[in-house]
C-alpha positions as CSV (number, residue, x, y, z in Angstrom):
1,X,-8.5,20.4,58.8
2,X,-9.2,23.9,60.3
3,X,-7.4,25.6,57.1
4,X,-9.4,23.3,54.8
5,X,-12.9,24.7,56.4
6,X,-12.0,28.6,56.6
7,X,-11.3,28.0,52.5
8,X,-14.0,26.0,52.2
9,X,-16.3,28.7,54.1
10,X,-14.5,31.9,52.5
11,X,-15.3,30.3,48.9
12,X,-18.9,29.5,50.0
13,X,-19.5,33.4,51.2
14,X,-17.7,34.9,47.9
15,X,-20.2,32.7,45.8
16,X,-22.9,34.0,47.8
17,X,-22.1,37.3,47.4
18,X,-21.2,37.4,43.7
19,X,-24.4,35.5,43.6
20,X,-26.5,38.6,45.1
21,X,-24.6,40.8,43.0
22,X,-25.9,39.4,40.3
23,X,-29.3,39.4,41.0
24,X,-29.2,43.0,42.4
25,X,-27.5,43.7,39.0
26,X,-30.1,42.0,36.7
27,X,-33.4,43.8,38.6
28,X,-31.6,47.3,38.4
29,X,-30.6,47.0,34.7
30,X,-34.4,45.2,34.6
31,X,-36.0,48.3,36.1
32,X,-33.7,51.1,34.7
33,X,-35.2,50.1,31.0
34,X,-38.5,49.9,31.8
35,X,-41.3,52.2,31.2
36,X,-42.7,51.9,34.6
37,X,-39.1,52.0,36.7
38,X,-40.1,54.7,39.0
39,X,-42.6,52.1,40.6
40,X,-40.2,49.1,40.7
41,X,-39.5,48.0,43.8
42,X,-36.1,45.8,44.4
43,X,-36.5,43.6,46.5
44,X,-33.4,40.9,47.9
45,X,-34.6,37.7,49.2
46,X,-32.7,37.2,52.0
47,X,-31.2,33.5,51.9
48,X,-31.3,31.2,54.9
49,X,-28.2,30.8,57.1
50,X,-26.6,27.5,56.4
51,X,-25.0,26.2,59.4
52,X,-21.0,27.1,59.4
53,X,-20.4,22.7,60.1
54,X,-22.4,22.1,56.6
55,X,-20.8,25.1,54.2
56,X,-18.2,22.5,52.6
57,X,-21.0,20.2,51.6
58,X,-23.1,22.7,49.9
59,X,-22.6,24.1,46.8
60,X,-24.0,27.6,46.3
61,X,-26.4,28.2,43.1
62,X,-26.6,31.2,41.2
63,X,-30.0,32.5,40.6
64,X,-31.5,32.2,37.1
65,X,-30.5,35.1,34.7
66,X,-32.9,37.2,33.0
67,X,-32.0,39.3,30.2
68,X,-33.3,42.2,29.6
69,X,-36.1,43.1,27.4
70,X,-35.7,45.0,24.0
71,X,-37.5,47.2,22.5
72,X,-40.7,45.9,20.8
73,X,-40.7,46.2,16.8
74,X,-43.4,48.6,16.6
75,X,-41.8,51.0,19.1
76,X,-38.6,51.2,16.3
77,X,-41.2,51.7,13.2
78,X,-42.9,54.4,15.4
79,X,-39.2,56.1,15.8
80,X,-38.4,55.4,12.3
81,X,-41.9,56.7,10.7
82,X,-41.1,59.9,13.0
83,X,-38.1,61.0,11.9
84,X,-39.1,60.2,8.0
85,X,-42.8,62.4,8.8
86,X,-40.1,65.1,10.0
87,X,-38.1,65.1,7.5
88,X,-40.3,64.6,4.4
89,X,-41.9,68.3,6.3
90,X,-39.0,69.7,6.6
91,X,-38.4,69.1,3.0
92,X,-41.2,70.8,2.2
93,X,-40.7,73.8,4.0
94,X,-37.6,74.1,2.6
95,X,-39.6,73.7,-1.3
96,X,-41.1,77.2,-0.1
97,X,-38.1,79.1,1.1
98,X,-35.7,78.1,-1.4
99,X,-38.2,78.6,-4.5
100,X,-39.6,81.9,-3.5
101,X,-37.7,83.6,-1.9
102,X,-34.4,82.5,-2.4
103,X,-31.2,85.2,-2.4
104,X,-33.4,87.3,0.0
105,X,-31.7,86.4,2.9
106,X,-32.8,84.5,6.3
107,X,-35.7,87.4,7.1
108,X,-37.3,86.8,3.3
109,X,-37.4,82.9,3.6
110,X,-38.7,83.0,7.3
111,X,-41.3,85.4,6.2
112,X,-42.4,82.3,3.6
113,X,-42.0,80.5,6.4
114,X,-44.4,82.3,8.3
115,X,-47.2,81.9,5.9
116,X,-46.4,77.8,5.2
117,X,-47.0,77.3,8.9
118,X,-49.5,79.7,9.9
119,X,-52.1,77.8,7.3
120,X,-51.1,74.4,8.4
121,X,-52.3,75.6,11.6
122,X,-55.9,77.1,10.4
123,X,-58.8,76.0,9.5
124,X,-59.7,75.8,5.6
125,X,-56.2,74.9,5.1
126,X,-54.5,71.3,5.1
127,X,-53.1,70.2,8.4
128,X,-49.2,69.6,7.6
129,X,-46.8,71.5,5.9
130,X,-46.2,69.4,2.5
131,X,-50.1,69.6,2.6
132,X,-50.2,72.9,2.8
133,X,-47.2,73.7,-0.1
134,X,-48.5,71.1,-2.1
135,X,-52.3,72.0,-2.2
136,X,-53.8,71.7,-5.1
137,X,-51.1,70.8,-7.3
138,X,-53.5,68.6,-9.3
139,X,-55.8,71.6,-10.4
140,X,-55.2,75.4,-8.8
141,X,-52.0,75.6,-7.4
142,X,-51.7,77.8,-4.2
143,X,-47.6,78.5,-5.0
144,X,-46.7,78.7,-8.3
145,X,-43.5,76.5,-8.5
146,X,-45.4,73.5,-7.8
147,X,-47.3,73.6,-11.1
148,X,-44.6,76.2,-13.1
149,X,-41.9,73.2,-13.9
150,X,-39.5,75.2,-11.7
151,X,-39.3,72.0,-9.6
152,X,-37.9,70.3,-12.1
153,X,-34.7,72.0,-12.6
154,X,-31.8,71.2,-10.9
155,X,-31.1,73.1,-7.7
156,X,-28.2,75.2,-7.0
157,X,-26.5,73.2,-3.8
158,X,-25.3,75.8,-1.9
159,X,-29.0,77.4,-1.7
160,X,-30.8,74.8,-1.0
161,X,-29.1,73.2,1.8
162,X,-29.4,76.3,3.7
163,X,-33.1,76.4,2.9
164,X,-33.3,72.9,4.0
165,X,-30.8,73.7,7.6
166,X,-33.2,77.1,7.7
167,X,-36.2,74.9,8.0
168,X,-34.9,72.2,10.3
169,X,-34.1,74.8,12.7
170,X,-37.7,76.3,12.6
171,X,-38.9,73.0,13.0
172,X,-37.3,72.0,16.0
173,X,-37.7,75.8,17.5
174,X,-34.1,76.6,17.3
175,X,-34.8,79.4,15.1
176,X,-38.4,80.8,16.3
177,X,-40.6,82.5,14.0
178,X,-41.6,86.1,15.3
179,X,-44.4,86.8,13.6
180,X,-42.6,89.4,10.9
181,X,-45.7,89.0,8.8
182,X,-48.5,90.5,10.9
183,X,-50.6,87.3,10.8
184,X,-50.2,86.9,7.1
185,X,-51.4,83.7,5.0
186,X,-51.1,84.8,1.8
187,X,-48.2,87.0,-0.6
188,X,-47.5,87.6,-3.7
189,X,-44.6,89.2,-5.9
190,X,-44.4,92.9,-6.0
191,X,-44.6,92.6,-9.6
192,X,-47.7,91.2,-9.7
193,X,-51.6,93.1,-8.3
194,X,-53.5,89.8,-8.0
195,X,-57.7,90.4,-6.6
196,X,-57.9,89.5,-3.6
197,X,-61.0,91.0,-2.0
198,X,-61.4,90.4,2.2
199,X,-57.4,90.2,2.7
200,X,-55.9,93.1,4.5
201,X,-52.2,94.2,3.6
202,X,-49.6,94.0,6.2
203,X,-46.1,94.5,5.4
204,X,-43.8,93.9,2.7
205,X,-40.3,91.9,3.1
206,X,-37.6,92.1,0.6
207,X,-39.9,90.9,-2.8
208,X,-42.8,90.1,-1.4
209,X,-46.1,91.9,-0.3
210,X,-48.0,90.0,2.7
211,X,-51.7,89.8,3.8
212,X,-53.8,88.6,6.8
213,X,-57.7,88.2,6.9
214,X,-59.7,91.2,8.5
215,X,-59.8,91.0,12.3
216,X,-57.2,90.9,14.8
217,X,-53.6,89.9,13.4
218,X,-52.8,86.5,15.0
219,X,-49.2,85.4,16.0
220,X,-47.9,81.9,14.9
């Protein structure tokens, strides 16, 4: 009879405890996924001794098992429309680089670069980069290969998948942008002299000639 109770009480105390465990387990999974787990507090209800001469009668119950909350559909299309904003930008940027000034190394497309995000950050400008490269693509465009057909070629592979690695890294500050340019937002060929009255000249890299407005040059 005495061996019969010890097992009987050592298999009530192991069900208790994997029964604790359980619950610890559940809260701390609980609290490590959610948004406010530096203020959970876990708390263990502490269970009322059971008298050692009633332990073979009772027959422990695990707690009820909660699982764990996912992540709410709109917090996936937030992720999702994220990553598609960033890459359809990307994109863009690359557009720039890779149609003017591609074969003139990594300091001639950054210097496009330059220019393409300087304007999406000033006024009078659009605020994003496709906005930017594409302005006025329906009427006056502001870079040529957007209304020239040159868009419409194919692409030679090798070329534009480093424009499109180039701007990814600028994107995501891998590859900063030093202000080569002088506060430039606008260039042109060296082949070309277009009128352009108020801009002030500031440097020329590889093919291209670059300009600021008057005043003090401004970094990126």
């Amino acid at each position: 009879m005495t061996q019969k109770y010890s097992d009987a009480l050592r298999r009530a105390d192991c069900a208790l405890a994997g029964a604790i465990f359980l619950s610890l387990s559940t809260v701390a999974a609980s609290a490590a996924l959610s948004p406010d787990s530096e203020n959970v507090v876990v708390t263990t209800k502490v269970l009322p001794i059971v008298q050692k001469a009633a332990v073979a009668d009772v027959a422990p119950v695990a707690p009820d098992i909660m699982p764990v909350p996912r992540p709410q559909p709109y917090v996936r299309m937030r992720i999702e429309l994220a990553l598609e904003n960033f890459a359809n930008e990307a994109g863009c940027l690359a557009e720039a680089m890779y149609y003017e000034a591609r074969g003139e190394g990594v300091a001639g497309e950054k210097a496009i670069a330059e220019v393409v995000v300087r304007r999406a950050e000033r006024p009078g400008f659009p605020h994003t980069i496709c906005g930017v490269v594409h302005q006025g693509e329906d009427s006056a465009c502001q870079f040529s290969f957007v209304c020239d057909g040159a868009m419409e070629r194919p692409k030679d592979s090798a070329d534009w998948n480093r424009a499109v690695s180039l701007s990814t890294r600028i994107l995501t500050g891998s590859l900063p942008l030093l202000n080569a340019t002088n506060g430039a937002i606008a260039f042109h060929a060296v082949n070309v002299q277009p009128d352009w009255p108020g801009l002030v000249r500031t440097v020329q890299i590889g093919n291209h000639v670059f300009y600021r407005r008057p005043g003090r040059a401004h970094s990126i």
